[in-house]
C-alpha positions as CSV (number, residue, x, y, z in Angstrom):
1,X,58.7,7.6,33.0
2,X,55.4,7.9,34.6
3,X,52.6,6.4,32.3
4,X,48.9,7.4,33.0
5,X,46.5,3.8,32.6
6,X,46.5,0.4,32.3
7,X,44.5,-0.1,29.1
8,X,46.4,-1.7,26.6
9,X,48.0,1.1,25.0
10,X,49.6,2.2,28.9
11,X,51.1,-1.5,29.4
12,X,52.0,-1.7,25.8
13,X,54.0,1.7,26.0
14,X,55.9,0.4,29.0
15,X,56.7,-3.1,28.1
16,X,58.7,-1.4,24.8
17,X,60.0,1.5,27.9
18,X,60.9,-1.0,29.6
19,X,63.1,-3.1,26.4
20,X,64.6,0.2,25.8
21,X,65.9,0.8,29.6
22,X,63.3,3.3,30.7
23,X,62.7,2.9,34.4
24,X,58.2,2.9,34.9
25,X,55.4,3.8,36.7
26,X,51.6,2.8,35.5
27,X,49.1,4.6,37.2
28,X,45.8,2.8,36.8
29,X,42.6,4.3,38.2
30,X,40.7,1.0,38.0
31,X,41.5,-2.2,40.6
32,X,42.7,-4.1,37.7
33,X,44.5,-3.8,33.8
34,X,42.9,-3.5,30.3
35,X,40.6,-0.6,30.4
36,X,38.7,-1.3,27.4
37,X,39.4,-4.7,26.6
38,X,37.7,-6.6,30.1
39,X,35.3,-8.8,31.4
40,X,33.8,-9.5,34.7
41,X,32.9,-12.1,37.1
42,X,29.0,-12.7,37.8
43,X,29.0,-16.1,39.8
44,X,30.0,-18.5,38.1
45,X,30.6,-16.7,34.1
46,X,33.0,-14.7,33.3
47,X,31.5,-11.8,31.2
48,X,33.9,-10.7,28.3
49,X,32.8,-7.6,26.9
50,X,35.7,-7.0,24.1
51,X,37.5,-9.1,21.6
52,X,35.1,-10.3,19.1
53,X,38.3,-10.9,16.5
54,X,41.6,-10.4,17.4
55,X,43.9,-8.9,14.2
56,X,47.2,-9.9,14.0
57,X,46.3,-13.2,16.1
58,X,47.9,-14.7,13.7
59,X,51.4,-14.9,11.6
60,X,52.4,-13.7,8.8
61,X,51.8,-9.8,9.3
62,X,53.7,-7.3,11.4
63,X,50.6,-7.1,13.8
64,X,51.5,-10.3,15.1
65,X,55.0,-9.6,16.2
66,X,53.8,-7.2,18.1
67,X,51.7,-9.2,20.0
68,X,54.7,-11.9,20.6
69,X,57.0,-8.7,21.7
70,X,53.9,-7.9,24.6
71,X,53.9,-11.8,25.4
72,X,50.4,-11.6,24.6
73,X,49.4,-14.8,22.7
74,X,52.3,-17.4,23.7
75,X,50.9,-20.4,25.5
76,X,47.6,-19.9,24.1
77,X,44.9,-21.3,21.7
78,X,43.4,-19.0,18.8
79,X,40.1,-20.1,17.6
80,X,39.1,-19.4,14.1
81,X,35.6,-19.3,12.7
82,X,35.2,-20.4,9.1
83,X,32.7,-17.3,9.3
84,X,33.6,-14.0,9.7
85,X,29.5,-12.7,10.4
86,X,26.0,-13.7,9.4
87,X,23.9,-10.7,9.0
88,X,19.8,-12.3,9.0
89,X,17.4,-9.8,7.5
90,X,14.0,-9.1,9.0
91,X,12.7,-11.7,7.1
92,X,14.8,-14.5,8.0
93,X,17.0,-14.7,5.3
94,X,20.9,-15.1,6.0
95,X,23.8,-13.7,4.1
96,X,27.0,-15.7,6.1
97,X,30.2,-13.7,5.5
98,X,32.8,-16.3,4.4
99,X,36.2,-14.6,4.8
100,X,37.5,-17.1,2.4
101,X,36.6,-15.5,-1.3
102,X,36.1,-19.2,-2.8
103,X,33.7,-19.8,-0.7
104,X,32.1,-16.2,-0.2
105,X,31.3,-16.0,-3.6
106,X,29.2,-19.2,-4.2
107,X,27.5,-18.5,-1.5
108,X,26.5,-14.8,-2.5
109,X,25.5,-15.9,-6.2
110,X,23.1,-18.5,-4.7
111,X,21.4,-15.0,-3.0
112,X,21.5,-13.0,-6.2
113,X,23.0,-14.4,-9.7
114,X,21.9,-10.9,-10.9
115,X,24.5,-9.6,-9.1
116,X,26.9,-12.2,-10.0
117,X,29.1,-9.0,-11.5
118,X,29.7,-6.7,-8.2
119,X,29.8,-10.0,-6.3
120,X,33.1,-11.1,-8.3
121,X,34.1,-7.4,-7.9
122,X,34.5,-7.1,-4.1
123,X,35.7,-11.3,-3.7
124,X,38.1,-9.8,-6.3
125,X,39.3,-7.8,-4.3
126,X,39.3,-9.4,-1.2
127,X,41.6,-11.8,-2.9
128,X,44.0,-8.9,-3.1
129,X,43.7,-8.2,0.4
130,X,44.8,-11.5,1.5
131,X,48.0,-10.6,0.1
132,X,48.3,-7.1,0.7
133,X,47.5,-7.4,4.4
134,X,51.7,-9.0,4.9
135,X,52.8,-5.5,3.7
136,X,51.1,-3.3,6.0
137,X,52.7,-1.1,8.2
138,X,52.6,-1.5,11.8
139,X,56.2,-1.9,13.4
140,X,57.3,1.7,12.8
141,X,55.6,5.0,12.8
142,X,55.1,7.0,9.1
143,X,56.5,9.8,10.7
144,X,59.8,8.0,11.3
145,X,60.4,6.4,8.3
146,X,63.1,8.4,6.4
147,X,62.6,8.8,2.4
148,X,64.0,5.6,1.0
149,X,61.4,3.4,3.2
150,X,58.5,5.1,2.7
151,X,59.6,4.4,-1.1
152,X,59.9,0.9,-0.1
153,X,56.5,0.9,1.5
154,X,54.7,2.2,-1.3
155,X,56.7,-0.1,-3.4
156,X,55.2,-3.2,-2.0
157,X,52.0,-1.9,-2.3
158,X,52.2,-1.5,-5.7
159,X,50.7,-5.2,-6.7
160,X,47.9,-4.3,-4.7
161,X,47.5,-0.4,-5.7
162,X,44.0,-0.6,-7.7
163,X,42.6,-2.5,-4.9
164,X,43.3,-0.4,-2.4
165,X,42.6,2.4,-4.1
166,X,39.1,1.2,-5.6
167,X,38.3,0.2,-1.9
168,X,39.5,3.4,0.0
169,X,37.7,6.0,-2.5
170,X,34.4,4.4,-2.4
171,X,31.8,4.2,0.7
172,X,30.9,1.1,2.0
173,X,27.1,2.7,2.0
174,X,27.3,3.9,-1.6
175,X,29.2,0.1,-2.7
176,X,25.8,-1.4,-0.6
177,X,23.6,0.4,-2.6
178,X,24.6,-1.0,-6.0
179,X,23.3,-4.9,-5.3
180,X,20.1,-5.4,-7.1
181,X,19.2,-7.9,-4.0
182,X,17.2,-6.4,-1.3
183,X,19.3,-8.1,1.5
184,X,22.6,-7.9,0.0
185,X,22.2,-3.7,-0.4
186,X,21.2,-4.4,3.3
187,X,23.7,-7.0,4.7
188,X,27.2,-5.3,3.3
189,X,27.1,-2.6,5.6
190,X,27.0,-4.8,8.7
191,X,29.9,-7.3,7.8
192,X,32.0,-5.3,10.8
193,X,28.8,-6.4,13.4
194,X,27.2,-2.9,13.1
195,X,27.1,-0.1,10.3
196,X,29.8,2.2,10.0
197,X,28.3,5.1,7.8
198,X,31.7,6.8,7.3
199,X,33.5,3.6,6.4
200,X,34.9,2.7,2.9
201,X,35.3,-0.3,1.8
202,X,38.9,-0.8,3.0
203,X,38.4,-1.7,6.0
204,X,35.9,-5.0,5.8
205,X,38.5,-5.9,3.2
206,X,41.3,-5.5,5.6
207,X,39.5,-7.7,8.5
208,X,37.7,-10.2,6.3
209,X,41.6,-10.7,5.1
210,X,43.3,-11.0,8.0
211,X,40.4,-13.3,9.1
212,X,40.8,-15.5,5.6
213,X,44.4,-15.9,6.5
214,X,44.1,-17.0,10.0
215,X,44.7,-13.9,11.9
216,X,42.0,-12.5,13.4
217,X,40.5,-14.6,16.4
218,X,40.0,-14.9,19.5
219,X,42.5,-15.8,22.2
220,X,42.0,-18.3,24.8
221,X,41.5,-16.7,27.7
222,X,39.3,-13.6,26.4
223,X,40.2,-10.3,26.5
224,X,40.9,-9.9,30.1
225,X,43.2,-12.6,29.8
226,X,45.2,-11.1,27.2
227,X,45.5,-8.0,29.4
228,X,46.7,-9.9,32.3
229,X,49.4,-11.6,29.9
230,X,50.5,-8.3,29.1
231,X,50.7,-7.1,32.1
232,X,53.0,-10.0,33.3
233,X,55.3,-9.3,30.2
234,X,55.9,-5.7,31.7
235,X,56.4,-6.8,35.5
236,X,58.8,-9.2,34.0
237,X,60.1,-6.7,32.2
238,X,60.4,-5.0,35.8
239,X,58.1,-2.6,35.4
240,X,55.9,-1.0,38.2
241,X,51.9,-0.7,38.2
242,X,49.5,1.1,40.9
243,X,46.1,0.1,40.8
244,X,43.5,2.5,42.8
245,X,45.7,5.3,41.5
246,X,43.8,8.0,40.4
247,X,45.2,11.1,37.9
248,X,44.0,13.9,38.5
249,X,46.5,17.0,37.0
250,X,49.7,16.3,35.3
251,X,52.5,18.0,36.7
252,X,54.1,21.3,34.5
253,X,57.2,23.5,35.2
254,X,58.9,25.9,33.3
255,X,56.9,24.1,29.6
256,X,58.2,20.6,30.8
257,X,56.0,17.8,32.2
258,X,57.3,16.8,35.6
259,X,54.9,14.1,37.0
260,X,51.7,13.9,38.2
261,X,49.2,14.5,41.0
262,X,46.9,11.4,42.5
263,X,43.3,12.3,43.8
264,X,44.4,11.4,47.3
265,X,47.4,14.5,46.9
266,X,50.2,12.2,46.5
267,X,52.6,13.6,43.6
268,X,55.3,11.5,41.7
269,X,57.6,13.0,39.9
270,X,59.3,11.4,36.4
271,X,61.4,13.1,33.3
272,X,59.0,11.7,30.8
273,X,55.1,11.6,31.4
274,X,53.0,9.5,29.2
275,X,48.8,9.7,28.9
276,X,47.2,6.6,28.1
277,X,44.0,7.5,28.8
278,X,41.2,9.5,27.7
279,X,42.3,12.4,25.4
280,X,39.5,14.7,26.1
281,X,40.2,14.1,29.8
282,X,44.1,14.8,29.3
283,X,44.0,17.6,27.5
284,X,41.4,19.3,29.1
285,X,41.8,18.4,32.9
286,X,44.8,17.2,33.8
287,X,46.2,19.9,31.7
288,X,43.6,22.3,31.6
289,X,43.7,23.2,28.3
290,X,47.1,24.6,27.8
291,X,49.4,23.7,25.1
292,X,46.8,22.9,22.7
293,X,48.2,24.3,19.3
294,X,45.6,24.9,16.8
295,X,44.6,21.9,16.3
296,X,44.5,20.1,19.1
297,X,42.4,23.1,20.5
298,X,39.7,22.3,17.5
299,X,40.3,18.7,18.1
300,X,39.2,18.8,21.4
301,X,36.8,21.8,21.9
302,X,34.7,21.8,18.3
303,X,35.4,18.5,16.6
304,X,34.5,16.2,19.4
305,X,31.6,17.7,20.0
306,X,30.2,17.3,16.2
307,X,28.1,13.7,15.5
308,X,30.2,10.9,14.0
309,X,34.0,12.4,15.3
310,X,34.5,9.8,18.3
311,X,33.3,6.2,17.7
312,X,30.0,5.4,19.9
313,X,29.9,3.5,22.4
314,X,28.3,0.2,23.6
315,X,25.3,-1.4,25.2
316,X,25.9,-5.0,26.0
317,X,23.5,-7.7,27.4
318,X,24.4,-10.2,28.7
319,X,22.4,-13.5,29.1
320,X,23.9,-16.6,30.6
321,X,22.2,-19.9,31.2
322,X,22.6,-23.4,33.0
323,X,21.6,-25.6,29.8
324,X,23.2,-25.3,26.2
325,X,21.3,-23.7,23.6
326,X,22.3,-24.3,20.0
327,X,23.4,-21.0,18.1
328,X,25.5,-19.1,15.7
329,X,29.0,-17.7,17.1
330,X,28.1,-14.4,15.7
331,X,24.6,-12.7,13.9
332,X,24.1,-9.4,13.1
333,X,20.1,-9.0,13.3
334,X,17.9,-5.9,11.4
335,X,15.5,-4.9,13.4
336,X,12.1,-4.0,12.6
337,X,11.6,-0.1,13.8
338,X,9.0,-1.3,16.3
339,X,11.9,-3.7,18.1
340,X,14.3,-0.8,17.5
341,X,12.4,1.6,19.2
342,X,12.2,-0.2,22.3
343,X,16.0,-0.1,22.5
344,X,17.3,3.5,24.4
345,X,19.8,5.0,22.3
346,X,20.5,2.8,19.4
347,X,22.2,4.3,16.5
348,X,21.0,2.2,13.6
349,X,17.9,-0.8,14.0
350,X,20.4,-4.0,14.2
351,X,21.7,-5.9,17.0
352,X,24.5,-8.6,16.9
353,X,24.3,-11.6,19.2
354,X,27.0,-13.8,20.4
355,X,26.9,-17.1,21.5
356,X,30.6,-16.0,23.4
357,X,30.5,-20.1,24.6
358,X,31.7,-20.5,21.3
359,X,34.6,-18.2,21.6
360,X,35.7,-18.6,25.2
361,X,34.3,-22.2,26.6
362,X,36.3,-21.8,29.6
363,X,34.8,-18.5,31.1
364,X,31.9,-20.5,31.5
365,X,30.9,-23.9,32.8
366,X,30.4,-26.9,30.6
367,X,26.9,-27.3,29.2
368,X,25.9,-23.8,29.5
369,X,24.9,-20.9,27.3
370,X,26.6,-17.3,27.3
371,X,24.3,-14.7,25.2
372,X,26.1,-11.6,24.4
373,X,23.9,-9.0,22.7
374,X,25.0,-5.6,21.8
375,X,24.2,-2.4,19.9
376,X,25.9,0.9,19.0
377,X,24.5,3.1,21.1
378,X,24.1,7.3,22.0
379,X,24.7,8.1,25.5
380,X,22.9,10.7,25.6
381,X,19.7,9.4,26.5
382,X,21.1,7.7,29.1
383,X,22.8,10.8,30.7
384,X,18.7,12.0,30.3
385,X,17.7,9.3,32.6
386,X,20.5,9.3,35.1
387,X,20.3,11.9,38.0
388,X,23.4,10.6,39.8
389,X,27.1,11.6,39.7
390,X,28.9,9.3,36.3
391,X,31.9,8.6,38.3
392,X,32.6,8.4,42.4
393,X,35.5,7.7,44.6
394,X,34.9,5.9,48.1
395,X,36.3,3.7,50.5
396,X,35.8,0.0,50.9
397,X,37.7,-1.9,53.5
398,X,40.2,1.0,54.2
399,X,41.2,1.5,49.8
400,X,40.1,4.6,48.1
401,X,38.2,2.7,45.0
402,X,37.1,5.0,41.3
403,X,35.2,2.7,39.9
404,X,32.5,1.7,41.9
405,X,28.8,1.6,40.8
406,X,27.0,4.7,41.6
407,X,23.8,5.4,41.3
408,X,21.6,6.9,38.7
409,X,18.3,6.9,39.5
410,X,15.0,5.1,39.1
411,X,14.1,6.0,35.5
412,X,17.9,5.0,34.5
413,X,17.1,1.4,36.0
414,X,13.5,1.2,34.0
415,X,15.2,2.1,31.0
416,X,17.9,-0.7,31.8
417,X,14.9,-2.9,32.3
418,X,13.0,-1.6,29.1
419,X,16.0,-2.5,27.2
420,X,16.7,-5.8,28.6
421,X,13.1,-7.1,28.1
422,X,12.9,-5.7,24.5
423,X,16.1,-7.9,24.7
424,X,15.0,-10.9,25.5
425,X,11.5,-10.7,24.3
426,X,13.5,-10.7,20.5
427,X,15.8,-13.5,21.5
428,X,12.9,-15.9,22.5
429,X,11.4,-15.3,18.7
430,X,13.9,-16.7,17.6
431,X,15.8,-19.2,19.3
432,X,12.7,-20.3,21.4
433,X,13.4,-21.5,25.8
434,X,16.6,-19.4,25.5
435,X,15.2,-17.4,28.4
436,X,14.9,-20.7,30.3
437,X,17.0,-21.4,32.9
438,X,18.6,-18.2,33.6
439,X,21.3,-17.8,35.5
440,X,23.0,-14.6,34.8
441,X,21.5,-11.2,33.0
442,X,23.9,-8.2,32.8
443,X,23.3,-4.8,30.8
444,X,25.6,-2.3,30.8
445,X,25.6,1.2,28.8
446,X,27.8,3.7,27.9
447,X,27.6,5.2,31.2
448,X,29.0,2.0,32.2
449,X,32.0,2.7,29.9
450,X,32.5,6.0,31.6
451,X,32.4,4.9,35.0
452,X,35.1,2.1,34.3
453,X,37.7,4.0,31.9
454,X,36.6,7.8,31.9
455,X,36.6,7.7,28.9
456,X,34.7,10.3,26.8
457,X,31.1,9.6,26.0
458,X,31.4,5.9,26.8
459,X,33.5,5.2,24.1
460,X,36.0,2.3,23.1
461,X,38.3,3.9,20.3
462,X,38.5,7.2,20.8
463,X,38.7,8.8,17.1
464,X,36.8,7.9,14.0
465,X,38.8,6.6,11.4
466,X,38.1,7.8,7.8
467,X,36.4,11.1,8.9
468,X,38.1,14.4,9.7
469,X,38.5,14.0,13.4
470,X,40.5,10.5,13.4
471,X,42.1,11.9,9.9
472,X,43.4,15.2,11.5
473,X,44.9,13.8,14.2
474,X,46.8,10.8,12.1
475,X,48.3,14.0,10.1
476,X,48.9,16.3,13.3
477,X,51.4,12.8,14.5
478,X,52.9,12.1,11.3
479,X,54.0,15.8,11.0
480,X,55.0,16.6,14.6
481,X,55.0,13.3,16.7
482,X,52.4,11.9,19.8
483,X,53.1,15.7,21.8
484,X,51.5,18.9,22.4
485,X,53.1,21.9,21.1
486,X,55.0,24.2,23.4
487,X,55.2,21.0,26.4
488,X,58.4,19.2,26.3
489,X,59.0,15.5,28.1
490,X,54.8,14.7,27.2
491,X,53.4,12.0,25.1
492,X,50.2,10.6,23.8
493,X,49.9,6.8,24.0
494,X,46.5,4.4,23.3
495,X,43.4,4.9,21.3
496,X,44.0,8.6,21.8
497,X,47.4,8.4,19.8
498,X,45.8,6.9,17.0
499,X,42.4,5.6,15.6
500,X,41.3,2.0,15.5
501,X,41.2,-1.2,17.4
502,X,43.5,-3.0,20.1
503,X,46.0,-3.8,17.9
504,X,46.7,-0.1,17.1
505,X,46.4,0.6,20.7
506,X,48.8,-1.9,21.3
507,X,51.3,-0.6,18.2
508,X,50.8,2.8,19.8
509,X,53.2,2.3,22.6
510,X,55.5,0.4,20.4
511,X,55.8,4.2,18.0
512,X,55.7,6.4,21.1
513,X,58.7,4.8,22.8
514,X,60.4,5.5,18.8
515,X,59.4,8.5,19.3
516,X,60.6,9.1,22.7
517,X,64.0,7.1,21.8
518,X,64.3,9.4,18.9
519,X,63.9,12.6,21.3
520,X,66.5,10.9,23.5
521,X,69.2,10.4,21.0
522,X,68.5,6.5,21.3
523,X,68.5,3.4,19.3
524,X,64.7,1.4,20.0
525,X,65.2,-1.8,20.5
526,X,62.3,-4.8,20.5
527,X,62.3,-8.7,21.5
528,X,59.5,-11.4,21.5
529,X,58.9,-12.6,24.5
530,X,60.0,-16.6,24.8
531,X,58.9,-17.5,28.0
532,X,56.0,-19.5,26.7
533,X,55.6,-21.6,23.7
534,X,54.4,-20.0,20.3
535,X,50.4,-20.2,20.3
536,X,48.8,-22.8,18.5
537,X,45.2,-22.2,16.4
538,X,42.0,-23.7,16.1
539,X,39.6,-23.6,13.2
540,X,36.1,-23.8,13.6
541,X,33.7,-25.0,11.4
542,X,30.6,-22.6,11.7
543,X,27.9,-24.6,9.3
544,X,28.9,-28.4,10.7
545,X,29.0,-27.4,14.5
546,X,30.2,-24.1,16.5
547,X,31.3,-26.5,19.3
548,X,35.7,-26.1,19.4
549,X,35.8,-29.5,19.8
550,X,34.9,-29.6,15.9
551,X,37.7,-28.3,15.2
552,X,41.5,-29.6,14.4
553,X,44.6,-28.0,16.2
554,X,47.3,-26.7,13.9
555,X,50.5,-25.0,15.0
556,X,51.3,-21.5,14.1
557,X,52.1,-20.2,10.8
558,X,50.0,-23.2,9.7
559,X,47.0,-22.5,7.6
């Protein structure tokens, strides 16, 4: 089986190819694993540009065995926030997003007692969550499950059926706009960090819950760090990776796919190839467009193409400094328009800042600050600025490297500039000398996501959940599996496969390989890794100090 990247639905996919006797080959274009979920060195920091919550971090779910079948936690710390998000209004008021509903609720009476009704409603039902969250889904595809446990699945949802239904059917926009307090109407649509305009309700129920029950942090070690882990589990599951390795066309004879063919010529051949990677790029390049189906083809030449059918992409700003600057692990910010306009590409006037010290002391040294800033944001205008190529192979010390940076031009460095000044300018306001001391500044835009991942547009989860794109293609693989019609021995894998976070990418490779064992006349087969202790958890109290060391060390399952 030849798999096509590195991200973490790739080394997922053959870590469970791997447990079900598949022989493997990763082809990675990058010099190193995760894709999406990464960070980089700038002197002495480590910059960690992913997991801001981690679900299924913790136990009791299904989410969480799959991370102890990819050896991704063991041996490590999760640290838990007592608060999910603070969302600060223009006017300095703060709304802090208690996962737990006990104390959620207090604290959003003492904001509105005139709402005191919809503000039991949604703790209410967030209550519900906590429990319905153990009965979701993720060990085994819908499209497997034969007729007696889907019954069974439906049947455990029954407890929590007007929940789930209240919360699906209504917008988390439209549920906003019913709070008599001006910051509440405001603040509801940015407990994920940024607005979501097509998102229900269900999901800030489903993370807040997972995070009230211990099981949505961060891991020690950060998000490259988790990759890495992964990436050990499959090399000692005896897999084989190739960094520097390039796809460029996917391999077809007689309706079969057959291997693949690197940018330097070299072609491997496999009886099963898997694409990890960018859809658009799959689909359209490295197969050029053949095998589509009806919809696939809309999918991936009208769909895509339409606003609010792939989720945006990034820019992140980084800030790191040599003294320690008090602040909140996590704040979402409204923006006045004047701020907002200052910042290229922004999709709606908030920014959320991390102090990522909080989350991940050791990818920085002790006593020091690590500012993490970021904003959905349109790539477009950046692809306005840039006059240089988005992505460009060359040689450095005799190895053929993808990912380099290029270079886009002057006005794409102003804007870079204008951005990080507006930046910092609004991060002095209001947490005054942070722009003392600096030792580190990093922005990166979507274009940044492109260069690193190809992926399309700069973004970091492919399809929008909730809206017809990411709704279509959840159908499409329930009906007819993770394949393109007509092309036998091909598979999706990733983001592309499915739509959410990095736990679906990682459950992704878990259903493809069912689906590939199916195919093969197989029985799948899955283990947890034991070659490390069971992770233990943290719990940090946000209001008293965001320091870890405030915090008390439990093992796991403990709450």
């Amino acid at each position: 089986m030849i798999i096509i990247g590195a991200g973490l639905g790739g080394l997922s996919t053959g870590c469970y190819a791997r447990m079900n006797g598949y022989r493997t080959h990763i082809f990675e274009m990058h010099e190193i694993p995760g894709g999406c979920c990464t960070a980089w060195d700038r002197g002495d920091f480590t910059l960690d540009c992913c997991i801001s919550w981690l679900l299924g971090n913790g136990p009791g779910n299904q989410m969480h065995r799959i991370w102890l079948e990819l050896g991704a936690l063991q041996g490590k710390q999760m640290r838990h926030f007592d608060v999910f998000n603070i969302v600060r209004g223009r006017d300095g008021r703060a709304v802090y997003f208690y996962s737990d509903p006990d104390r959620l609720e207090p604290h959003l009476l003492s904001h509105s007692p005139a709402d005191a009704r919809l503000i039991k409603d949604f703790c209410n039902g967030l209550r519900a969550f906590r429990k319905a969250v153990a009965a979701y889904p993720f060990l085994k595809p819908v499209g497997l499950m034969g007729r007696w446990e889907r019954m069974r699945m439906m049947a455990s949802f029954l407890p929590y059926f007007q929940a789930i239904r209240k919360s699906l059917t209504v917008l988390m926009s439209d549920y906003a706009a019913r709070f008599k307090d001006p910051l509440l109407r405001e603040a509801f649509n940015f407990i994920l960090y940024e607005k979501h305009p097509a998102f229900p309700v269900l999901p800030s129920y489903f993370q807040l819950a997972s995070h009230a029950n211990r099981s949505a942090g961060v891991p020690e070690g950060g998000s490259f760090g988790l990759a890495r882990s992964i990436e050990q589990r499959y090399r000692r599951l005896g897999g084989d990776i190739s960094y520097n390795a390039k796809v460029e066309e996917i391999l077809v004879e007689d309706d079969r796919a057959v291997g693949v063919r690197l940018a330097d010529g070299q072609e491997f051949r496999a009886d099963i190839v898997v694409s990890a990677c960018d859809g658009h790029t799959t689909t359209m390049k490295f197969l050029k467009g053949r095998y589509l189906g009806d919809t696939y083809r809309r999918l991936y030449t009208r769909t895509i193409g339409e606003r609010g059918m792939v989720f945006p992409g990034y820019l992140t700003y980084f800030l790191c400094l040599r003294r320690r600057v008090d602040g909140a692990p996590c704040t979402t910010h409204l923006l006045d328009e004047a701020t907002a306009s200052r910042l290229i590409g922004i999709r709606h006037p908030s920014i959320n800042v991390q102090f990522r010290n909080h989350h991940y002391p050791e990818l920085s040294p002790q006593d020091t600050t690590v500012v993490y800033a970021t904003y959905f944001c349109d790539i477009a205008p950046w692809r306005a600025l840039s006059t240089g190529p988005e992505q460009a192979s060359r040689l450095r010390h005799g190895k053929e490297l993808h990912t380099l940076p290029v270079r886009h031009g002057r006005a794409y460095i102003e804007g870079k500039r204008q951005v990080r000044l507006a930046l910092t300018r609004f991060l002095e306001e209001r947490y005054p000398g942070i722009s003392d001391d600096v030792a580190v500044r990093d922005v990166s835009t979507p274009l940044t996501q492109v260069r690193y991942t190809g992926n399309y547009d700069g973004t970091v989860l492919g399809w929008q959940p909730f809206v017809k794109s990411g709704e279509t293609l959840e159908e499409e693989i329930k009906k007819n599996g993770p394949g393109l019609p007509g092309l036998s021995n091909f598979y999706f894998s990733g983001v592309w496969a499915t739509t959410g976070g990095l736990i679906r990418a990682a459950a992704a490779g878990r259903h493809v390989m069912q689906f590939i064992c199916r195919d093969d006349g197989k029985d799948f087969t899955a283990h947890i890794d034991d070659t490390a202790p069971p992770p233990t958890h943290l719990v940090i109290p946000v209001d008293e100090s965001p320091r870890p060391t405030a915090g008390a060390t439990v093992p796991d399952g403990a709450h």
